[in-house]
C-alpha positions as CSV (number, residue, x, y, z in Angstrom):
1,X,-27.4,-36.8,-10.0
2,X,-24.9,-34.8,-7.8
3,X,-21.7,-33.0,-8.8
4,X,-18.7,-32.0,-7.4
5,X,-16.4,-30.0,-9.0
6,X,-13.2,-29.9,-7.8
7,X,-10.7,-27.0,-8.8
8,X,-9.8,-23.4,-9.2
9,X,-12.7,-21.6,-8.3
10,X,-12.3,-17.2,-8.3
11,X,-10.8,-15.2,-7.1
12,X,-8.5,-14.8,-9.1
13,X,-11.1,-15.3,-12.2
14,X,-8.5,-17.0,-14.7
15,X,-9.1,-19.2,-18.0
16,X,-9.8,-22.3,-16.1
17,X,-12.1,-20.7,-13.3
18,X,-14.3,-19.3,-16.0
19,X,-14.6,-22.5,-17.4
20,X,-15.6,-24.2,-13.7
21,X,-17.7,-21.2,-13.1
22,X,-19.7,-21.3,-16.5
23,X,-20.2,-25.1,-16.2
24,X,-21.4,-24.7,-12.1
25,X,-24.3,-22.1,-13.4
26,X,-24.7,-24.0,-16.6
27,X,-25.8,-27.0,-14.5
28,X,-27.8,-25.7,-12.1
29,X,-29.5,-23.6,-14.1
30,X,-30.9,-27.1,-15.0
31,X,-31.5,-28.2,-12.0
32,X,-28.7,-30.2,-11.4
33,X,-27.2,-30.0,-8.1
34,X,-23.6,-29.1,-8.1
35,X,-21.4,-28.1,-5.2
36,X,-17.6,-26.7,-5.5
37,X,-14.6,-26.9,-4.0
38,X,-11.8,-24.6,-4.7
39,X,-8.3,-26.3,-4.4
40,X,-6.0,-22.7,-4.6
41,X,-4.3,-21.1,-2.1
42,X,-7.5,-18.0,-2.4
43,X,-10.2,-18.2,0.7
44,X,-12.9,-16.6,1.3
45,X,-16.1,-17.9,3.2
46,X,-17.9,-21.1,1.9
47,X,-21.0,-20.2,0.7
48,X,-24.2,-21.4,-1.2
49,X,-22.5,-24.8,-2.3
50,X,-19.0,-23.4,-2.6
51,X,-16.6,-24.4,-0.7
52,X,-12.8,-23.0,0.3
53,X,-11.7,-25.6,3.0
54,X,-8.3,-24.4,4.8
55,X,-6.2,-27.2,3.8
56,X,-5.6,-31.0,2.4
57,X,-7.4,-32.6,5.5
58,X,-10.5,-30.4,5.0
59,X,-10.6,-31.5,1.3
60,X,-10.9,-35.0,2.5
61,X,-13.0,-34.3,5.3
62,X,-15.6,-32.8,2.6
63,X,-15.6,-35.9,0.3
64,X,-15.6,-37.7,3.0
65,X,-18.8,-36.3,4.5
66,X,-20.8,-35.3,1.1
67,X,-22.4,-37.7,-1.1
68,X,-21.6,-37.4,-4.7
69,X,-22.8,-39.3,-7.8
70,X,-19.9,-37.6,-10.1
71,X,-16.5,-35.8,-8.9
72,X,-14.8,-33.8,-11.5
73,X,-11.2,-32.7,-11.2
74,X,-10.1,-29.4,-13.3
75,X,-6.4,-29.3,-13.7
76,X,-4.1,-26.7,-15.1
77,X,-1.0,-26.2,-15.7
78,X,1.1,-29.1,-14.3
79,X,0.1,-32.2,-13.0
80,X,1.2,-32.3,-9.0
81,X,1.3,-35.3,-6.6
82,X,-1.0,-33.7,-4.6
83,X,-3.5,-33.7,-7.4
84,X,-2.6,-37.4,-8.0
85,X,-2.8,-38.1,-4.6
86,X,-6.4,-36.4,-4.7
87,X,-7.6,-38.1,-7.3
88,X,-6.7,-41.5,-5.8
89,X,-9.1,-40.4,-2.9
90,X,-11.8,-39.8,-4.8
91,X,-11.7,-43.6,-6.3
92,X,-12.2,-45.0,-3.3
93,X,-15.4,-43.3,-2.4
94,X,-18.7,-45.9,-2.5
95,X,-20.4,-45.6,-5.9
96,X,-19.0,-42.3,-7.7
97,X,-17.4,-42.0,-10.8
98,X,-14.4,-39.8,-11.6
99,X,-13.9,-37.6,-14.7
100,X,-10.7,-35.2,-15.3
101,X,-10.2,-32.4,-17.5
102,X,-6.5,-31.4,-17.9
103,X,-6.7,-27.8,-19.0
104,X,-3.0,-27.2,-20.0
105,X,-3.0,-27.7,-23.5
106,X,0.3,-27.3,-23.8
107,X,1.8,-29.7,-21.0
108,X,2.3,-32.3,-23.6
109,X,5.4,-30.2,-25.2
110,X,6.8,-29.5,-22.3
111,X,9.7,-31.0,-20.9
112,X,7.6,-32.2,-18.1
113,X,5.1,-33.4,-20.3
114,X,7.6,-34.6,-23.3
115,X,8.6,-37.3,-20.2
116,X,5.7,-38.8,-19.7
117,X,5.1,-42.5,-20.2
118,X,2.9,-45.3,-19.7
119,X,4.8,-46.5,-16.4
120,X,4.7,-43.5,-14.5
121,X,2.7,-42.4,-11.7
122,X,0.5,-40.2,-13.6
123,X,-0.7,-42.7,-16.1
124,X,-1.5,-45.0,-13.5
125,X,-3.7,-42.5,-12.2
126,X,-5.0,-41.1,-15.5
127,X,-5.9,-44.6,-16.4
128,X,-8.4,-45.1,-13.5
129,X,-11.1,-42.3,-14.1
130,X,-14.4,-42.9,-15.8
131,X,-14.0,-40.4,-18.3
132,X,-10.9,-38.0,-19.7
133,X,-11.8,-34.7,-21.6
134,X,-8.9,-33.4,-22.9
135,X,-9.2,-29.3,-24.3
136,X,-7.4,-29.9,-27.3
137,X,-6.4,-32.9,-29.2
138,X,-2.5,-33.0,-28.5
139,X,-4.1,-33.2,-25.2
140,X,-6.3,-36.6,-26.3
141,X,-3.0,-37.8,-27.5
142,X,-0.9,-37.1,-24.8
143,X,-3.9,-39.4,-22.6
144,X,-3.4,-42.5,-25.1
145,X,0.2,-42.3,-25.1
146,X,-0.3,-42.8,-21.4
147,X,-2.2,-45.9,-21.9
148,X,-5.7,-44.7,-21.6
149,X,-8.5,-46.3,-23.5
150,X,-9.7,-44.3,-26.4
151,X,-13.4,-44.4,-25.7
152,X,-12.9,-42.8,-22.1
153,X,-11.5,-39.9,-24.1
154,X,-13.6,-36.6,-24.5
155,X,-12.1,-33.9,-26.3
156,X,-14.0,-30.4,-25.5
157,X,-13.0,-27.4,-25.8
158,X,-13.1,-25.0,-22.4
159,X,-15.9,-22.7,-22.2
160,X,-15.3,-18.8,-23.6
161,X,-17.4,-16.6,-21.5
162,X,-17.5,-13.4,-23.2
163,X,-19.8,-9.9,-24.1
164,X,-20.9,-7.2,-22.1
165,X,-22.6,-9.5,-20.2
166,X,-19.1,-10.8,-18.6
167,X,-18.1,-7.0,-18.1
168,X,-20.5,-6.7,-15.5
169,X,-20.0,-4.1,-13.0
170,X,-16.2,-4.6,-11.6
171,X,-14.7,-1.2,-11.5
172,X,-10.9,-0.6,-13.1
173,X,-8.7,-0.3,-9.6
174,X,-7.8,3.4,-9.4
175,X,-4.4,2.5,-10.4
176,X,-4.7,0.5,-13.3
177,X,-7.5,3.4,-14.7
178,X,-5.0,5.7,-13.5
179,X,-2.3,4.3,-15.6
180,X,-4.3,3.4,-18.4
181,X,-5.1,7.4,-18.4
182,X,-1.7,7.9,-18.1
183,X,-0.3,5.6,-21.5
184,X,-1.0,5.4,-25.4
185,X,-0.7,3.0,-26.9
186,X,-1.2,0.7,-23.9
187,X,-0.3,-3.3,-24.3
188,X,-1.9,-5.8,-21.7
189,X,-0.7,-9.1,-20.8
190,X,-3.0,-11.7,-19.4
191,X,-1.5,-14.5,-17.9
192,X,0.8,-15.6,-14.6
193,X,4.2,-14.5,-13.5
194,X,5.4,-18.2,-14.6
195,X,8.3,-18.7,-16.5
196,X,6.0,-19.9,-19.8
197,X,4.1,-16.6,-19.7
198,X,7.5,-15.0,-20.8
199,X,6.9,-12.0,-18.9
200,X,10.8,-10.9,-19.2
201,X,10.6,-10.4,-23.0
202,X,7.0,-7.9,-22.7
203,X,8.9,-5.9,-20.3
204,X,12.2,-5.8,-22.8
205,X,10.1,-5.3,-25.8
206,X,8.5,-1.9,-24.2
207,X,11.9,-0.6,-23.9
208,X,12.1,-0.8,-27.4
209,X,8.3,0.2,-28.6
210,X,9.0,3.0,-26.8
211,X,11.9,4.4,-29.0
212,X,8.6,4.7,-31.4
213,X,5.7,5.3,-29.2
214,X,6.8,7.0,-26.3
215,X,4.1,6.7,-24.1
216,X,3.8,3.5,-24.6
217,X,2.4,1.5,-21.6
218,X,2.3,-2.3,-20.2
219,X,0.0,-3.5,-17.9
220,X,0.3,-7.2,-16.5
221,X,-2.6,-9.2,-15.0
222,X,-2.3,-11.6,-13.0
223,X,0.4,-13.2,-9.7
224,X,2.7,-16.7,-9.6
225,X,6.0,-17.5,-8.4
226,X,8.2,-15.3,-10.1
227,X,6.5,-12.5,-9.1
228,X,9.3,-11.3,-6.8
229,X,11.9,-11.7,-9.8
230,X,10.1,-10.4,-12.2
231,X,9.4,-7.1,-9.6
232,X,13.2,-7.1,-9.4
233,X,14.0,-6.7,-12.8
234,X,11.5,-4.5,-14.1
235,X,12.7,-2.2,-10.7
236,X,16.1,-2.5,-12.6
237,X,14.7,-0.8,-16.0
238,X,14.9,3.0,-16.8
239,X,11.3,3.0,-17.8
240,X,10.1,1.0,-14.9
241,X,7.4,3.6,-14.1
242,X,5.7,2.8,-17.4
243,X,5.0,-0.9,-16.5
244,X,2.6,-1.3,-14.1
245,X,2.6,-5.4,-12.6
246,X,-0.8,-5.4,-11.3
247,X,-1.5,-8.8,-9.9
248,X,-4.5,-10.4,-9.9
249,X,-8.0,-8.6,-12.0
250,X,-11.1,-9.5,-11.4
251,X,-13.0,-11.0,-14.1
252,X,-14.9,-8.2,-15.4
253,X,-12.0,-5.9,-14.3
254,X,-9.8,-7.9,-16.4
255,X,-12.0,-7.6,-19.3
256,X,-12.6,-3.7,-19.4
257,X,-9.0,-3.4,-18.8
258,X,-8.4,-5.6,-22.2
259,X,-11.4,-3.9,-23.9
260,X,-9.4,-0.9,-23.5
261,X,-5.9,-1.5,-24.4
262,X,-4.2,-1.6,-27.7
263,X,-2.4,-4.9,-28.0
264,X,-3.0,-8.0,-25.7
265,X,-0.1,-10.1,-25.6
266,X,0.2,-13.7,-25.2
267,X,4.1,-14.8,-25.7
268,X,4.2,-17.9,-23.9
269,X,6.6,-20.8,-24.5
270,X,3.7,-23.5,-24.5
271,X,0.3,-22.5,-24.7
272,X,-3.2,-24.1,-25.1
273,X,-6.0,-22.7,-26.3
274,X,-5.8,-19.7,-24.1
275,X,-9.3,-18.5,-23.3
276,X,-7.6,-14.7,-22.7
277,X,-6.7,-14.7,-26.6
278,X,-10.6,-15.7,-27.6
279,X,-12.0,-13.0,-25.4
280,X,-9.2,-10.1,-26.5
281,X,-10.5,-11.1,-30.2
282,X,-13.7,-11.3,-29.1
283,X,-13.4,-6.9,-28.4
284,X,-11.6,-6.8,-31.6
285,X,-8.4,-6.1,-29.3
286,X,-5.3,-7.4,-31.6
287,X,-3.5,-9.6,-30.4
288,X,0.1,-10.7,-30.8
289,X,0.7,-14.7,-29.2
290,X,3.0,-17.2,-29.9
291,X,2.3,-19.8,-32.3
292,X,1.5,-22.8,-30.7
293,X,-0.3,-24.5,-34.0
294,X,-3.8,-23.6,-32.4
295,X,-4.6,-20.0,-32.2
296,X,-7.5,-18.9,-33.4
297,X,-8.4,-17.3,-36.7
298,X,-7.2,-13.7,-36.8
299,X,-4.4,-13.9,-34.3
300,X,-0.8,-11.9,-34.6
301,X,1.8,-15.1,-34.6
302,X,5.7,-15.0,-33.5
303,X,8.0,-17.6,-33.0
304,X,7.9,-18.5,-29.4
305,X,11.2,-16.1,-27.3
306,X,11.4,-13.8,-30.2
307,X,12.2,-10.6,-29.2
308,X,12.5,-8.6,-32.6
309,X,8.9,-10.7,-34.1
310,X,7.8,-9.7,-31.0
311,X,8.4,-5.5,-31.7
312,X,8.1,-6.0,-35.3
313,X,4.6,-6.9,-34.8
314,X,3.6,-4.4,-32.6
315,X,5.1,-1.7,-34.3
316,X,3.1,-2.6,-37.6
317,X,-0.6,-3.3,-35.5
318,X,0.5,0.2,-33.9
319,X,2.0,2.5,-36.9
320,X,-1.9,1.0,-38.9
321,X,-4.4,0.4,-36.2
322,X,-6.6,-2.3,-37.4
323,X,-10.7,-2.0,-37.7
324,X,-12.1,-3.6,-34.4
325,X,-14.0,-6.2,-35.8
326,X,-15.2,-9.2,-33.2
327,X,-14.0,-12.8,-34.4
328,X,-14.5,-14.9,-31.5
329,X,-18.8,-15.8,-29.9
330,X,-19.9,-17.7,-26.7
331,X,-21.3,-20.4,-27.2
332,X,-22.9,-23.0,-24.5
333,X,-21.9,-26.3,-27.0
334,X,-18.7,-27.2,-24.7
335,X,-20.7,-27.4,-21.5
336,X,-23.7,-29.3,-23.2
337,X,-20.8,-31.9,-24.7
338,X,-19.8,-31.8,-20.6
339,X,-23.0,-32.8,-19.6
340,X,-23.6,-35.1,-21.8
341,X,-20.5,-37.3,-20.1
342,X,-21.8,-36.5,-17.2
343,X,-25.1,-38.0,-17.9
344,X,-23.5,-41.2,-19.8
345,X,-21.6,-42.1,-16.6
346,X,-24.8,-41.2,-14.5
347,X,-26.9,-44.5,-16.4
């Protein structure tokens, strides 16, 4: 049995790559041969079965030219017509089956997602893989409302890769140590300059924390398409200098960084079950998210766009800093369920 996963693949090292990543070692620590190829806009040179091909034709060109017993597709965020388009590719190939795992757990409230019906392109597409896994189940729902058969339907949770282990030995950036130095208390966000990561109301709620805790800090991980607005209006704040809009963090960059800070913050206005919020509780870092109905245990919860829950629950994890207790273990289970899939569709 050979795999392909297709997918996000680091850098950067987000929730979905860690998932890809974990399963990739998981199976060939087995002995299963699995090979990679990474469908983001990140290159870097294809090596030791993982592959960064320049564009859409060398995607095709590799499945064209590879033999595989089992392609997986790992989606996140929305669903594209490119990805659509992929996966329609990937039918026609002699003798492999297809399984998809839709990683936005949220997409289904959306108002992409909340349009959805059995009729459209996507369920037509949806409804022709083998197998479905879905990370949560308003995720499984969202796939039968589209007309897929219930017993194609896998719901697994994404793999939470965390412990010292996951740390390894990625140093802070100079500036992001720098300005961690530099801050007390210090609040991280985790996430993409999207407009459901709610990056806008972080930045506003500083300016406020501040009033109370005036060295506060905020650093934000990671890049997307607003990053050019969002640059623009934090340039336009009197206490700019005090928010520092990284970019992209390594993995076990990302982690130290969160290991250290005081609040992580996860106000997004749909969410799944966001692996940064499991490995911030993991380090006993509080954190404040918006309640999506499936946060785990332990979790600070605001209404979703709130900007006064938002600084009332700060100010009370900051004015009583709670005992950093862990809450949140790794645990192989998710990738064993994968594989188990994997080896139903194999007989």
């Amino acid at each position: 049995m050979k795999i392909l996963q297709l997918g996000p693949y680091p850098p950067p090292h987000g929730g979905v790559q860690t998932h890809v990543v974990a399963l990739v070692d998981f199976l060939r620590q087995r002995g299963i041969p699995c090979d990679v190829v990474n469908l983001t806009r990140f290159k870097r040179a294809s090596e030791n079965g993982i592959y960064y091909p320049p564009n859409a034709l060398a995607v095709a060109s590799h499945l064209v030219s590879h033999r595989y017993d089992l392609i997986h597709l790992h989606v996140g965020g929305r669903i594209w017509p490119r990805q659509l388009a992929l996966a329609l590719a990937c039918f026609v190939l002699p003798d492999t089956r297809c399984i998809f795992t839709f990683h936005s757990g949220g997409y289904p409230s959306s108002p992409e997602g909340r349009t959805a019906h059995a009729r459209s392109l996507r369920a037509f597409v949806l409804r022709r893989f083998d197998a479905l896994i879905a990370v949560n189940e308003e995720i499984a729902q969202f796939f039968r409302n589209l007309g897929v058969e219930p017993q194609r339907i896998h719901v697994i949770s994404p793999y939470l890769g965390f412990g010292a282990s996951a740390l390894g030995d990625a140093p802070l950036p100079t500036k992001v140590s720098e300005f961690m130095a530099a801050h007390s208390p210090v609040l991280i966000s985790v996430g993409g300059l999207e407009p459901e990561y709610d990056v806008s109301l972080q930045m506003k709620a500083l300016g406020v924390i501040r009033t109370h805790h005036p060295k506060a800090g905020l650093l934000v991980a990671g890049s997307g398409s607003l990053e050019e607005a969002v640059r623009e209006e934090c340039s336009r704040l009197p206490y700019a200098e005090h928010i520092l809009l990284n970019g992209d963090l390594a993995h076990g960059a990302t982690l130290q960084a969160m290991q250290s800070s005081d609040i992580m913050l996860r106000t997004t206005w749909y969410d799944g079950d966001a692996i940064s919020v499991r490995e911030a509780l993991h380090f006993g870092v509080p954190v404040i998210a918006s309640d999506n109905g499936m946060r785990p245990e332990g979790t600070h919860l605001i209404p979703a766009r709130d900007l006064d829950a938002l600084v009332t629950a700060a100010k009370k994890i900051l004015d009583s800093p709670p005992r950093r207790i862990p809450v949140a273990s790794a645990s192989h289970r998710n990738l064993e369920e994968v594989l188990t899939v994997y080896q139903t569709l194999a007989k």
